[in-house]
C-alpha positions as CSV (number, residue, x, y, z in Angstrom):
1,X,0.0,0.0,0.0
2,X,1.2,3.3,-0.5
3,X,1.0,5.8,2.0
4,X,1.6,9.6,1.0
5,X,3.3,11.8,3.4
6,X,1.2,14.9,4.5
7,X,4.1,17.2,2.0
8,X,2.7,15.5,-0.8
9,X,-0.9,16.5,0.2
10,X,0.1,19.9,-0.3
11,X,1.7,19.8,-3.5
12,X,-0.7,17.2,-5.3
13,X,-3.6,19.9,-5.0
14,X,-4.1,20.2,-8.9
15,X,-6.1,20.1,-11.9
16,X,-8.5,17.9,-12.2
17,X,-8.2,16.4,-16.1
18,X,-8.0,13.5,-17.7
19,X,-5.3,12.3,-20.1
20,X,-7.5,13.6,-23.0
21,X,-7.7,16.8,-21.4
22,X,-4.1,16.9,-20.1
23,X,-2.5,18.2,-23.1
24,X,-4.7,21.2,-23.4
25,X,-2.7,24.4,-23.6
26,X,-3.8,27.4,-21.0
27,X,-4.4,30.1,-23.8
28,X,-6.6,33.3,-22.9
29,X,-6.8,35.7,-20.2
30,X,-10.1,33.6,-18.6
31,X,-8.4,30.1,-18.5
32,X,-5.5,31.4,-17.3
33,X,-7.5,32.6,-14.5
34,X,-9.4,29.6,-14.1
35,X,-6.3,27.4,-14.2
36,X,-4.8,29.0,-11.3
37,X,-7.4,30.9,-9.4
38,X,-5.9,34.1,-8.8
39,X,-8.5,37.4,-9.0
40,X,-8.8,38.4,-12.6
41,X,-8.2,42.0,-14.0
42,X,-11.5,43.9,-13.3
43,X,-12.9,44.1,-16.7
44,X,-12.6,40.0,-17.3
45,X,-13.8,39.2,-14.2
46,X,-16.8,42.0,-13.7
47,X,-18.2,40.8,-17.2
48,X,-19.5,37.6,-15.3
49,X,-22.4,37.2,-13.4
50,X,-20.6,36.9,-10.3
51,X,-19.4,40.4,-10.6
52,X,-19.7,42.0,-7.1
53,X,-16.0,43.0,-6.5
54,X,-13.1,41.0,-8.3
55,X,-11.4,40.1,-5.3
56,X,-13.1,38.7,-2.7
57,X,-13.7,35.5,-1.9
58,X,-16.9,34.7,-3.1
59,X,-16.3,35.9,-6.7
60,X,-12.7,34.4,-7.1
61,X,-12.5,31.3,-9.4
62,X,-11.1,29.0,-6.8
63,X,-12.1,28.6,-3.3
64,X,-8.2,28.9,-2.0
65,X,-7.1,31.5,-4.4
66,X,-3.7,32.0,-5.4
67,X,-1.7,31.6,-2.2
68,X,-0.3,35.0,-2.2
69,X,1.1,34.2,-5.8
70,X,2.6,30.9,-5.6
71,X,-0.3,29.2,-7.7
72,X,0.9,31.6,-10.4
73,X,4.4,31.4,-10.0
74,X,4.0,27.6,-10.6
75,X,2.0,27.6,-13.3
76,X,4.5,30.2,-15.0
77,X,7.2,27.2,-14.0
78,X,5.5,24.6,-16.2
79,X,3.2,22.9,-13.2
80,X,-0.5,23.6,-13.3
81,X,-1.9,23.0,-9.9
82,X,-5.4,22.6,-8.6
83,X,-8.5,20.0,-7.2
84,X,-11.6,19.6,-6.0
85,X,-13.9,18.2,-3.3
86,X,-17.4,16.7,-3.0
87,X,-19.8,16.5,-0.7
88,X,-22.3,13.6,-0.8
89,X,-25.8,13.4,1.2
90,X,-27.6,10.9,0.2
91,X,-30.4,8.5,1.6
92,X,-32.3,5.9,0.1
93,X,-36.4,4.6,0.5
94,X,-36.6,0.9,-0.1
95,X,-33.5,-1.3,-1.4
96,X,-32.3,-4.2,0.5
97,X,-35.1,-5.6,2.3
98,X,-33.4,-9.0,4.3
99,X,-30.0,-9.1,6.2
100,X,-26.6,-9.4,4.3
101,X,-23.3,-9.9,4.9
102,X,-20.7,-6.5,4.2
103,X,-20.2,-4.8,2.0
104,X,-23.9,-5.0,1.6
105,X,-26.5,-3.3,3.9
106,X,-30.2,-2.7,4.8
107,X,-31.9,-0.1,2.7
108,X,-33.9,2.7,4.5
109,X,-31.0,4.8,5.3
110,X,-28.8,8.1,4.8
111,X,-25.5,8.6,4.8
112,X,-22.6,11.3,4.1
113,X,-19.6,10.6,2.3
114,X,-16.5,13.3,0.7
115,X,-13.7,12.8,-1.6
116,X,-10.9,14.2,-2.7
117,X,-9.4,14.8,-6.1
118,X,-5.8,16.6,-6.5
119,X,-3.6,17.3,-9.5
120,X,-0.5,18.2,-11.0
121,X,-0.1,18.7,-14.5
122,X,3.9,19.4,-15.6
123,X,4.5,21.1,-18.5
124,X,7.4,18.8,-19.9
125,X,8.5,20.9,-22.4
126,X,9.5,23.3,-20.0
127,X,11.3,20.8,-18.0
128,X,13.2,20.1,-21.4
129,X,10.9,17.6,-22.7
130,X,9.2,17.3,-26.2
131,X,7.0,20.3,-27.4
132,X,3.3,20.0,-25.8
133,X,4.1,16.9,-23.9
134,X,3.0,16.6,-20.1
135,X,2.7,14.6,-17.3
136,X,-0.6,14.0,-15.1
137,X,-0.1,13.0,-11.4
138,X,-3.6,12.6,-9.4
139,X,-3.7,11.9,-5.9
140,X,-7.4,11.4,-4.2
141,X,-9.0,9.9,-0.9
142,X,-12.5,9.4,0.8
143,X,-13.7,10.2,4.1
144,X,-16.9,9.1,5.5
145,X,-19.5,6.6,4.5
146,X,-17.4,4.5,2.0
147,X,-19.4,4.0,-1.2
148,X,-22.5,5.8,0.5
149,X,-26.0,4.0,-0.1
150,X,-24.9,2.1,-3.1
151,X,-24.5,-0.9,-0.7
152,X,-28.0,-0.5,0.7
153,X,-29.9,-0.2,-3.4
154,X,-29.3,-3.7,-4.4
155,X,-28.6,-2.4,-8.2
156,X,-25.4,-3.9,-9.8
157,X,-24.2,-0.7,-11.2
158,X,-23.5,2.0,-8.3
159,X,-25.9,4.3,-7.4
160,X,-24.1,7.1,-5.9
161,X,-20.4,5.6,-7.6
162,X,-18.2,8.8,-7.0
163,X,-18.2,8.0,-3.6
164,X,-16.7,4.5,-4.2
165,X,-13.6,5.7,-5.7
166,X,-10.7,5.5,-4.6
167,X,-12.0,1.2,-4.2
168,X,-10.3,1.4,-0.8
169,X,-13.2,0.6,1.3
170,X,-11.0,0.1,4.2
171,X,-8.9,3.1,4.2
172,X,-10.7,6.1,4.8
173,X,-8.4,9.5,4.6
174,X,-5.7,8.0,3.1
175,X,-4.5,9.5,-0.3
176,X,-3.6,6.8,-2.9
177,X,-1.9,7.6,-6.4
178,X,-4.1,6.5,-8.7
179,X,-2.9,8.6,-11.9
180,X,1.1,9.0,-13.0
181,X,0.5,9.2,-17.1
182,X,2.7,10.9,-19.3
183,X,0.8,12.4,-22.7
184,X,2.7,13.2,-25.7
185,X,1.7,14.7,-29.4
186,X,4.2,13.4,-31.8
187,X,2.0,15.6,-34.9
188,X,-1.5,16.8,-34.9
189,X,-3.0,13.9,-36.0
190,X,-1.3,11.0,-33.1
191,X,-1.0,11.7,-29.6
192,X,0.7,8.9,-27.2
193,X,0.0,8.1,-23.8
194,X,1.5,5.6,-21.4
195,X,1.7,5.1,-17.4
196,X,-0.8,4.6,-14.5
197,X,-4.2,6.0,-15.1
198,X,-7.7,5.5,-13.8
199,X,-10.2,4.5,-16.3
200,X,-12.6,7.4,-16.0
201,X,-13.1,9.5,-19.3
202,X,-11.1,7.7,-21.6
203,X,-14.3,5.7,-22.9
204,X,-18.0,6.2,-24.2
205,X,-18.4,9.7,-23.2
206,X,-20.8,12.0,-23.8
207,X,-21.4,15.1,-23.3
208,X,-24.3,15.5,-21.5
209,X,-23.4,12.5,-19.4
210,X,-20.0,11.0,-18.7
211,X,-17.4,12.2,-16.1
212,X,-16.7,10.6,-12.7
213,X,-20.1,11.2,-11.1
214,X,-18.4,14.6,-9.5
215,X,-20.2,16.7,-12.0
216,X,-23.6,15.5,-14.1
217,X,-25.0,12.4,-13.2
218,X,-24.2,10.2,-10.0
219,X,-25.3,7.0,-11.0
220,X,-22.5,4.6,-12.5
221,X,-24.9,3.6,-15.3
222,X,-25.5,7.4,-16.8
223,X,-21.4,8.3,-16.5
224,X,-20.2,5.4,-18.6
225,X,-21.3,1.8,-19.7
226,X,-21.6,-0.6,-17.0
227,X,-21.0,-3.8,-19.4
228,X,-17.6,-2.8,-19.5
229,X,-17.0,-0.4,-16.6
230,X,-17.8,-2.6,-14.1
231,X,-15.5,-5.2,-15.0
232,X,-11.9,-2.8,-15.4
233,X,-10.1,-2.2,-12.4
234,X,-9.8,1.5,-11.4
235,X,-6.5,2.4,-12.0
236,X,-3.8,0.4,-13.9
237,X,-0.5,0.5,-16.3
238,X,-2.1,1.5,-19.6
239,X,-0.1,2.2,-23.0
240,X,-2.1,3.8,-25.8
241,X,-2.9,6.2,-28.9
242,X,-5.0,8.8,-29.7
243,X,-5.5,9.9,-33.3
244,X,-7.2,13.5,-34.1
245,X,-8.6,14.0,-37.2
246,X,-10.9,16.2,-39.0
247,X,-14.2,14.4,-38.7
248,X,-13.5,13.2,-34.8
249,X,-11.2,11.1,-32.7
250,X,-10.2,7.2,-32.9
251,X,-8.2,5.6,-29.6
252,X,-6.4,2.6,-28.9
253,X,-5.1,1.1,-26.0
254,X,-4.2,-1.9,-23.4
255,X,-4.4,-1.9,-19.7
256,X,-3.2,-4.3,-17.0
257,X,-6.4,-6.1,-15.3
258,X,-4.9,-5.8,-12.2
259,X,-6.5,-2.8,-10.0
260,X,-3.1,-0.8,-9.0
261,X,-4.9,1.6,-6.6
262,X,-2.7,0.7,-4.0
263,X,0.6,0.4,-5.8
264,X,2.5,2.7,-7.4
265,X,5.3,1.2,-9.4
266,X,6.4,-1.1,-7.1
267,X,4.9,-4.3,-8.7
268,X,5.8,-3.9,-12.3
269,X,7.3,-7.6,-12.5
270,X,3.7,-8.3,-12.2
271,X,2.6,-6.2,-15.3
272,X,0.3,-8.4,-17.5
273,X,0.9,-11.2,-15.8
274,X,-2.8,-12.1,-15.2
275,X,-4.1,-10.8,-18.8
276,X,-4.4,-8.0,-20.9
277,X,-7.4,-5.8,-21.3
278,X,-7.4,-3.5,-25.3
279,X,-9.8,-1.4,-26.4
280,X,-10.8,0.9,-29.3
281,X,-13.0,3.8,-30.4
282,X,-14.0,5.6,-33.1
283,X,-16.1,9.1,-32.3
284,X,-17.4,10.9,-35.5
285,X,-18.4,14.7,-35.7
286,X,-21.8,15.1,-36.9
287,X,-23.5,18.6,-37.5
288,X,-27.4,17.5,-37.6
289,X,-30.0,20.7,-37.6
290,X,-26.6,22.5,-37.7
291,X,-25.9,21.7,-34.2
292,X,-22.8,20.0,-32.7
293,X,-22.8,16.3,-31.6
294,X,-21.0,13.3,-32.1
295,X,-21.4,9.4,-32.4
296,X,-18.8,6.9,-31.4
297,X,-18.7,2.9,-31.7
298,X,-16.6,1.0,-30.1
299,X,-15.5,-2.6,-28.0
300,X,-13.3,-4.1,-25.0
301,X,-12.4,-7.3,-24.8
302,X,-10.9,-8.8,-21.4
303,X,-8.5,-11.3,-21.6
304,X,-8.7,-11.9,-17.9
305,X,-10.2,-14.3,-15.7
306,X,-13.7,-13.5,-14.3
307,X,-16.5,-15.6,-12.9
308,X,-18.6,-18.1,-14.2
309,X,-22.0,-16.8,-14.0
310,X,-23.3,-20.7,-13.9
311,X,-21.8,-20.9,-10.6
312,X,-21.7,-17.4,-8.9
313,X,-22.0,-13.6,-9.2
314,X,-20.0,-10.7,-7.1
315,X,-22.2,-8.4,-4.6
316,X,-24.5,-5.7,-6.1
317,X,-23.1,-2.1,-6.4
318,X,-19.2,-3.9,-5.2
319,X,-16.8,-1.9,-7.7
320,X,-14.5,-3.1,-9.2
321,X,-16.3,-6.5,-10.0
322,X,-14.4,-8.4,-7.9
323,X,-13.5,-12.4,-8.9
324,X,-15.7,-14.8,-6.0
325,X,-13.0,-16.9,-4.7
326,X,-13.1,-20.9,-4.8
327,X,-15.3,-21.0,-7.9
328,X,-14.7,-21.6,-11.9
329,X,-13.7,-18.4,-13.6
330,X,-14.0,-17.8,-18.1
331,X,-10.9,-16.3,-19.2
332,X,-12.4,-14.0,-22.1
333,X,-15.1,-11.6,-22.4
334,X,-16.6,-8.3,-24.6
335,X,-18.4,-5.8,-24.9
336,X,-19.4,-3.9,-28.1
337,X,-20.8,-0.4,-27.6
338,X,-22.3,2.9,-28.5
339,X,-23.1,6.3,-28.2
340,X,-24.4,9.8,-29.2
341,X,-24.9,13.3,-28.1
342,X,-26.6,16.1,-30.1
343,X,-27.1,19.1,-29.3
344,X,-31.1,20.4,-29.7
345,X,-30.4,23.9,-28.7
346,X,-26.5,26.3,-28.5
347,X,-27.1,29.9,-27.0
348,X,-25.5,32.0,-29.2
349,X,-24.5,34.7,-25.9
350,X,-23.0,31.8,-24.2
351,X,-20.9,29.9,-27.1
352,X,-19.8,26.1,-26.1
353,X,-22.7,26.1,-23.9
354,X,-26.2,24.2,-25.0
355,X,-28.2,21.3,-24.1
356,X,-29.3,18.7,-25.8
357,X,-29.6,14.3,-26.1
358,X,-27.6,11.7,-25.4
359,X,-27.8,8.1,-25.4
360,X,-25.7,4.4,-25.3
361,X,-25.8,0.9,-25.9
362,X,-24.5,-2.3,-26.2
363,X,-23.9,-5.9,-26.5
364,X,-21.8,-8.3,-24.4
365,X,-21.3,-12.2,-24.3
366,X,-23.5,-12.5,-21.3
367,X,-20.5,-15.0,-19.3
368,X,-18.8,-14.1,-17.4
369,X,-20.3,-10.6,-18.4
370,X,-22.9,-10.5,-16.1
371,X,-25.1,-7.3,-18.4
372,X,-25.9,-9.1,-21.1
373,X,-27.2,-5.5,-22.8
374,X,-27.2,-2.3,-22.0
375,X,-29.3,0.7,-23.2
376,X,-29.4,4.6,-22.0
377,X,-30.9,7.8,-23.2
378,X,-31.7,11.6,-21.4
379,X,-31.6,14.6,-22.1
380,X,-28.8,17.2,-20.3
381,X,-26.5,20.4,-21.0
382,X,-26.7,23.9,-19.6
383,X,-29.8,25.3,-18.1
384,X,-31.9,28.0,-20.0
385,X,-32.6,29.2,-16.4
386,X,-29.2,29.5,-15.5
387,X,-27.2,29.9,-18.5
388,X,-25.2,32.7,-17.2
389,X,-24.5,31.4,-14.0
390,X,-23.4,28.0,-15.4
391,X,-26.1,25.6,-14.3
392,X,-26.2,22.4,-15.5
393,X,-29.0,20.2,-15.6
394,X,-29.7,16.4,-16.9
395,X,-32.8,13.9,-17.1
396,X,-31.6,10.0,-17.7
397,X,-33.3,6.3,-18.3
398,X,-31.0,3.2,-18.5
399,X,-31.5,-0.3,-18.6
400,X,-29.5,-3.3,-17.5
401,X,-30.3,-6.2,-19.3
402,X,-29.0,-9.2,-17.0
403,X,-27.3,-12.2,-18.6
404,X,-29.8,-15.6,-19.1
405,X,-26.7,-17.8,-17.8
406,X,-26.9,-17.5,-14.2
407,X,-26.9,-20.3,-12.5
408,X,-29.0,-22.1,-9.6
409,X,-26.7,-20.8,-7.0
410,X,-26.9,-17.1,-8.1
411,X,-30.2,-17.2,-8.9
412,X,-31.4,-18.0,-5.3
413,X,-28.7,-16.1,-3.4
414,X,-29.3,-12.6,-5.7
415,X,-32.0,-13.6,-7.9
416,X,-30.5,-11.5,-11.2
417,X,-33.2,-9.6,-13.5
418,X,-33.2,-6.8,-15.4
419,X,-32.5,-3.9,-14.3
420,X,-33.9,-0.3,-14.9
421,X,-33.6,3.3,-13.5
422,X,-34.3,6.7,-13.8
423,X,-31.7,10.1,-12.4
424,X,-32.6,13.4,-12.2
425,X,-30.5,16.4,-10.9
426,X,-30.1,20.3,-11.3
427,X,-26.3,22.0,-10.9
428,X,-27.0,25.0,-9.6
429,X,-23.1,26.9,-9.9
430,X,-23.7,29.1,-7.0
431,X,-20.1,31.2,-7.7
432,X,-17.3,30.0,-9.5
433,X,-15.5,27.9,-7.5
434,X,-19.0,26.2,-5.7
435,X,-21.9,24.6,-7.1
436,X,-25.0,22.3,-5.1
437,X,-26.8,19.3,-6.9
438,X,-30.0,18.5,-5.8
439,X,-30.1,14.5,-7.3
440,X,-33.4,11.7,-7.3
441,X,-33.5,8.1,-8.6
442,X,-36.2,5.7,-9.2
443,X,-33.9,2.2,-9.4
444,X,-35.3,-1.1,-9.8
445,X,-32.6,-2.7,-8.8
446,X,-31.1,-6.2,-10.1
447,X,-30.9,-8.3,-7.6
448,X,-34.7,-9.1,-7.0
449,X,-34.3,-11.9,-4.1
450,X,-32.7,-9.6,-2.1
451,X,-34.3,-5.6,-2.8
452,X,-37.2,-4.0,-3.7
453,X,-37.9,-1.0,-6.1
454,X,-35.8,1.9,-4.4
455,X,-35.9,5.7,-4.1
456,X,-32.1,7.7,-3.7
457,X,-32.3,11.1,-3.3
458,X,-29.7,13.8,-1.9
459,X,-27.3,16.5,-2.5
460,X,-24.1,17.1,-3.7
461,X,-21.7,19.5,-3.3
462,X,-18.5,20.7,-5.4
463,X,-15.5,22.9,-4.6
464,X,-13.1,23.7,-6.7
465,X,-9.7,24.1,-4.6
C-alpha cells in the first residue's frame, strides 16, 4: 500500500483532467485565470455574473485562491496546480429488504460521504521535454461513508459511484496515487500516452453525461457503460494512442487487469501477468439541424479471468467487480458499444454552452459478463434558467439487461433480472468555485431476491480548490 506523506498533500492539490484533457494548452486571459485561481483583471472578471467585487472571496475562481502568488508562480514554472472536493448526502427509500453480509447493507437509510481529487499537471516541455508533452499525477481519498448507499440499493451498477472511488473501502483518509500518465503529441494527428491512469473519461463519453459522477450524473450507469465499466479495475499500467482528425477522434489502447490503486510502481514484474485488457474507439463529428454532436462505436475485450455466472455472481453495487473466490472463472469476455450526443439547442451569448440528447448501448457475451445489454438515453446540457450562472442540468433512463446464464446458486442467493432506473439532478453553480446538486433516482434494482424498487435522493456538493 502506499502511503503519501502529509508534504505531498500539499503539493498534489491540482487540476482535475483526464489524459485527454491533459494536453490542453492554457491560452486566454479567462483560462488562465481559471487554471490557477488568482482574481482576474477587473474588466474580465466583472463581465461575469458573479461580478460583485473582483477580489473577494466569493467571486474568485477558486475557493483557495492564489496563495499569495505561488499558484501563479508555478504555473508560470510549467506545473499547473489545482483540485476539487465533493460532498455527498444521500439516503435511500426501499432497497435491500433482508440481512446481508458487508459490504452489503439494509436499505432505509442516509448517509454522508466526501472525496478528494488533487492534481499536478507538468509542462514537460518546460522541463526540457518534447514540445506539448505533459505529465498528469492525481492523488485522491475518501472520508466518511465508503461507497454511500450504493451498498443498501441492491442495483449492480452503483448508485451514488463517486463516492466509491478510490476502491479502498477500508482506508478512509488516506490518499492513494491513482494517476502517473505521461501524454505526448508526436503531430496533430497522433498523440501517445502511457503510465498509470484511472479509467474514468477515456471511454463512451458524452457530453451531457459522462465524467466521474463529480459533476452530471451520480449513478455509474449514466457516467459510462456498466457492461464494461464494471469489469476494469480502477487504475492500472495503460499504453495507448489517440488519433485527431478532422471528422472526430479514434483511440487505442491496453491496460493491466490488475487494480493498481494501492501500488504505485512497485509491482511492475507483475505487469500483465494475469491478462491483458485492449480497447478501441472511433467518435465521429456530426453537424445535424446545424448543431454539434457526435457518435462513437466502439468494443473491449478482457483477456482476464472472471467468474462463471453458472456458478456465482460478485455483490450488487461492489466496484470493481471483484473475482468470488473458490469457484470456476471464463478467461475471455466483450463488450461492443455505442453512443451519441446532439445538441437540440446552442445559446449564441453563451458559445460552447447548450443542451441537448444523449444516449448508449451495447452488446456483451452474457458470461462471465454478467449485463448481457445495455441501453441509456436523457436529455442534459446547460440550463436555460441558469445559462449565465453556469447551471447544468440532466434527465436519464437506463437499462441493464441481465445475462440468461446464471446459475442455480446465483439465482437463489441474488435472484438476477433486469434492471432499470431513472436520475434526475439540477447544478446550480452558485459562484465560480462552488456549485450544489440537488439528485433523485427511481432504481429497480437487479438483484430481485434480495431488494425492492428503491428511491435515492440527496445533494451534492462541489468545490473547486
Amino acid at each position: 500500500m502506499l502511503r503519501i506523506p502529509i508534504r505531498f498533500w500539499v503539493l498534489a492539490a491540482a487540476l482535475s483532467l483526464g489524459w485527454q484533457q491533459a494536453s490542453v494548452q492554457v491560452s486566454s486571459a479567462g483560462e488562465v485565470a481559471d487554471a490557477v485561481g488568482d482574481c482576474v483583471p477587473q474588466q474580465i472578471c466583472c463581465d461575469s455574473v458573479f461580478s460583485d467585487g473582483c477580489c473577494d472571496l466569493w467571486s474568485r475562481s477558486t475557493l483557495t485562491g492564489d496563495w499569495g502568488g505561488l499558484r501563479t508562480d508555478l504555473q508560470k514554472s510549467g506545473i499547473t496546480f489545482a483540485g476539487r472536493s465533493t460532498q455527498f448526502a444521500f439516503g435511500v427509500n426501499g432497497g435491500i429488504n433482508v440481512p446481508v453480509p458487508p459490504p452489503l447493507g439494509m436499505g432505509d437509510t442516509f448517509k454522508y460521504t466526501g472525496r478528494g481529487e488533487y492534481d499536478l499537471i507538468f509542462d514537460l516541455e518546460k522541463f526540457g521535454g518534447l514540445p506539448y508533452g505533459s505529465l498528469l499525477v492525481r492523488a485522491e481519498h475518501w472520508y466518511g461513508q465508503y461507497g454511500n448507499v450504493t451498498p443498501n440499493v441492491g442495483s449492480f451498477a452503483p448508485a451514488v459511484f463517486a463516492a466509491a472511488i478510490p476502491p479502498v473501502p477500508e482506508s478512509p483518509g488516506e490518499l492513494y496515487l491513482t494517476n502517473f500518465v505521461f501524454t505526448q503529441p508526436l503531430s496533430e494527428k497522433l498523440v501517445v500516452f502511457a503510465g498509470k491512469k484511472d479509467v474514468l473519461g477515456g471511454a463512451d463519453q458524452d457530453v451531457f453525461a459522462g465524467g466521474d459522477g463529480t459533476e452530471q450524473f451520480v449513478n455509474q450507469a449514466l457516467v459510462a457503460n456498466p457492461a464494461f465499466l464494471l469489469g476494469l479495475p480502477y487504475t492500472s499500467f495503460t499504453a495507448g494512442a489517440a488519433m485527431p482528425r478532422e471528422w472526430g477522434m479514434m483511440t487505442a489502447y491496453v491496460y493491466d487487469p490488475q487494480d493498481r490503486t494501492r501500488d504505485f510502481f512497485n509491482n511492475l514484474d507483475s505487469l500483465f501477468s494475469k491478462g491483458i485488457i485492449v480497447g478501441g474507439e472511433v467518435k465521429v463529428k456530426t453537424n445535424f439541424f446545424g448543431k454539434a454532436g457526435d457518435q462513437h462505436v466502439g468494443a473491449i475485450w478482457k483477456h482476464v479471468d472472471l467468474t462463471n455466472l453458472n456458478f456465482a455472481e460478485p455483490p450488487p453495487g461492489v466496484y470493481p467487480e471483484p473475482t468470488v473466490p473458490g469457484f470456476p472463472t471464463l478467461p475471455d469476455s466483450y463488450t461492443v458499444y455505442y453512443g451519441f450526443d446532439q445538441y437540440l439547442v446552442q445559446y449564441a451569448d453563451k458559445p460552447g454552452r447548450g443542451y441537448g440528447l444523449f444516449g448508449r448501448a451495447s452488446i456483451s457475451d452474457g458470461n462471465p459478463t454478467p449485463v448481457r445489454y445495455f441501453l441509456s438515453a436523457g436529455l442534459g446540457g446547460y440550463s436555460p434558467v441558469g445559462k449565465q450562472r453556469g447551471d447544468q442540468f440532466g434527465v436519464g433512463w437506463y437499462f441493464v439487461g441481465a445475462s440468461n446464464e446464471f446459475g442455480p446458486l446465483p439465482q437463489a442467493v441474488f435472484g438476477p433480472r433486469d434492471g432499470t432506473g431513472v436520475e434526475a439532478f439540477y447544478n446550480f453553480q452558485i459562484n465560480p468555485w462552488m456549485n450544489i446538486t440537488p439528485d433523485i433516482q427511481y432504481i429497480h434494482p437487479g438483484a430481485g431476491a434480495i431488494a425492492d424498487d428503491a428511491f435515492v435522493y440527496g445533494v451534492r456538493a462541489n468545490l473547486k480548490l
